[in-house]
C-alpha positions in Angstrom: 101.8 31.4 150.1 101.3 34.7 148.3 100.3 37.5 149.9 97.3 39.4 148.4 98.9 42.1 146.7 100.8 39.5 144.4 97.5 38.0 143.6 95.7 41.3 142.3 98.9 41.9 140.3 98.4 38.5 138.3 94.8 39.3 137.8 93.1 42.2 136.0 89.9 42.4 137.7 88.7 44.5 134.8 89.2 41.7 132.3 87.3 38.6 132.8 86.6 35.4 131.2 82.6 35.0 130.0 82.0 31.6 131.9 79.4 30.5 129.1 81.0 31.1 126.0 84.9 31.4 127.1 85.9 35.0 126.1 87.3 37.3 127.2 85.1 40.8 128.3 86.0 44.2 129.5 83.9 44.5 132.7 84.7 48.4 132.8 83.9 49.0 129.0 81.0 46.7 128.9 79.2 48.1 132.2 79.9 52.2 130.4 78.1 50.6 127.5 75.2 49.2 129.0 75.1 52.7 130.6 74.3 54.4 127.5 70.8 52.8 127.1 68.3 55.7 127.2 65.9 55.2 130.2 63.2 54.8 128.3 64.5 51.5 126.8 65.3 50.3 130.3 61.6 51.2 131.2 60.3 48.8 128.6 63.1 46.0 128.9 62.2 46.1 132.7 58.5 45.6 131.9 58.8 43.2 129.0 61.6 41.5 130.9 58.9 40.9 134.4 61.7 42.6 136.4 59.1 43.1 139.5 56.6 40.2 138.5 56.5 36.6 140.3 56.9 33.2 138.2 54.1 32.1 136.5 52.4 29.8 138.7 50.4 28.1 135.7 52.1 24.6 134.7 52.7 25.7 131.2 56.3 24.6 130.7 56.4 27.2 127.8 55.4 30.0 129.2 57.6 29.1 132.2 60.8 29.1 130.2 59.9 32.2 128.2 59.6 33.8 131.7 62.4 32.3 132.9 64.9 33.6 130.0 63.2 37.3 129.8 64.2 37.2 133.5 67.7 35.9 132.7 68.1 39.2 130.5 66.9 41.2 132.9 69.1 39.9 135.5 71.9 40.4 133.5 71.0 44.1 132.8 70.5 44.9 136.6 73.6 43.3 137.6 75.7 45.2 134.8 73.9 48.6 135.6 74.2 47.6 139.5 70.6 48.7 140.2 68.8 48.6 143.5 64.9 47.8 144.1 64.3 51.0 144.3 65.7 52.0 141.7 64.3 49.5 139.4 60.4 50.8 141.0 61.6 53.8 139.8 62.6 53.1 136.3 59.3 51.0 136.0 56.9 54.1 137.5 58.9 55.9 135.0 60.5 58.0 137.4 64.4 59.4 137.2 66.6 58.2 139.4 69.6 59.8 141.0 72.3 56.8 139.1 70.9 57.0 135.4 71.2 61.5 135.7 74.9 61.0 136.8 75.2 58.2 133.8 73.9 60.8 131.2 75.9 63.2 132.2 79.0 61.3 131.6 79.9 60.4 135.0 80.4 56.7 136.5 78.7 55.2 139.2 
């Protein structure tokens, strides 16, 4: 049996395979990427996207899917950017939070 420090040489955590389409990504470039979107586009993505808001509870099938894949985006985003609740309250009130400063000054968080 291999011990764990054979098993995190063989894989490069940083470099993943997209499970949907097959490719490969760079986790660490792709995450400093998404970093560089100005708060202000996160503000509206978050609101466009129904980052705070509960599923539609009307039985419009349409409207349920177009929910259901703005929220897929936004779930995407949040998970890339590593956002808390309150952080995302934040962004959506317009506020600055403490993680997106240290991101615009260059640093990683």
């Amino acid at each position: 049996m291999a011990d764990l420090k054979s098993v995190l040489q063989m894989v490069d955590l940083r470099r993943l395979r997209e499970p949907r389409f097959g490719r490969e990504v760079d986790l660490t470039r792709q995450r400093a990427d998404y970093r560089r979107i100005p708060q202000s586009v996160l503000m509206d993505l978050a609101d466009f996207c129904g980052a705070t808001d509960p599923a539609p509870k009307d039985h419009d099938l349409y409207s349920l899917g177009q929910f259901l894949g703005r929220r897929a985006v936004w779930l995407r985003i949040q998970q890339h950017l590593c956002l808390t609740e309150a952080e995302i309250y934040a962004l959506l009130k317009g506020e600055p939070f403490a993680k997106a400063e240290e991101w615009h000054r260059g640093g990683m968080v």
